[in-house]
C-alpha positions as CSV (number, residue, x, y, z in Angstrom):
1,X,21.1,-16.5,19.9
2,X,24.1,-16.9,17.3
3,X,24.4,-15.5,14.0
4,X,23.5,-18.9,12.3
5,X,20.2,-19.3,14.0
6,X,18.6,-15.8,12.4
7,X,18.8,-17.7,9.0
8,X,16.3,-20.0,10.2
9,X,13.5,-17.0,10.6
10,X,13.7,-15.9,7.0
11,X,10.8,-15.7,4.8
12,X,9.0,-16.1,8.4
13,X,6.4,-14.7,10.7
14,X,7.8,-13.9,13.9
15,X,7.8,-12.5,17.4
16,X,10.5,-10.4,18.5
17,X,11.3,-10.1,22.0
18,X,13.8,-7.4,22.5
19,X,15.9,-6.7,25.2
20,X,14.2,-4.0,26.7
21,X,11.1,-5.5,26.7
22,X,9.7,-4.6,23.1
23,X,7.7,-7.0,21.3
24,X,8.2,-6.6,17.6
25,X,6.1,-8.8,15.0
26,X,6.7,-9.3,11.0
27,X,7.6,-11.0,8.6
28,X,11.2,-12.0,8.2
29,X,12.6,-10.7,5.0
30,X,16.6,-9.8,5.3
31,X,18.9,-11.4,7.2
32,X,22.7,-9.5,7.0
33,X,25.3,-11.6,8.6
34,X,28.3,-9.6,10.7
35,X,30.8,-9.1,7.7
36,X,28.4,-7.3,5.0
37,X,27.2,-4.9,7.7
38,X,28.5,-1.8,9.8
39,X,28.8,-2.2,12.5
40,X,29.8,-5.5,11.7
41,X,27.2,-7.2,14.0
42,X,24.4,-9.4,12.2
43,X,21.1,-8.2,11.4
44,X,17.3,-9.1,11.0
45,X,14.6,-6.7,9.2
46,X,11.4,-7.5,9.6
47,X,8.4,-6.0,7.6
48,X,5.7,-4.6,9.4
49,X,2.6,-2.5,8.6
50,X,4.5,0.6,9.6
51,X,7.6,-0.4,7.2
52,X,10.5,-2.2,7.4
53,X,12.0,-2.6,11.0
54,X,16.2,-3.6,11.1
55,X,17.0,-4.9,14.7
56,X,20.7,-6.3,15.5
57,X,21.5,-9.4,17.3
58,X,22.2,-7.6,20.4
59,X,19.2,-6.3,20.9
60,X,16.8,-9.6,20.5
61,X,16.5,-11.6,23.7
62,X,14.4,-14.1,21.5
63,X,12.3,-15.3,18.7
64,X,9.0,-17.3,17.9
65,X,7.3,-18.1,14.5
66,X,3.6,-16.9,14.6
């Protein structure tokens, strides 16, 4: 997954596989591309019932829209 393609989940309901086997769900609210974060790796939050939930590219192995 690139950078580019998180833009496509905002203002989305999604699935959030992570790479260590976590399924995350929410809606899509912030994307933060590399350069406007530290580290500088890009960024989805997602907004759950339990809050607001940041998880870096690295870390997602892939998304669907609910």
């Amino acid at each position: 997954m690139t950078e580019k393609e998180l833009y496509e989940y905002r203002g989305k309901n999604i699935h959030v596989n992570c790479t260590d086997g976590q399924v995350l769900s929410g809606f899509c609210c912030i994307v933060t591309q590399a350069l406007d974060n530290d580290p500088e790796v890009a960024s989805i939050v997602i907004e759950r019932e339990s809050g607001l939930t940041e998880i870096m590219l690295p870390e997602i192995e892939s998304i669907t829209v609910e």
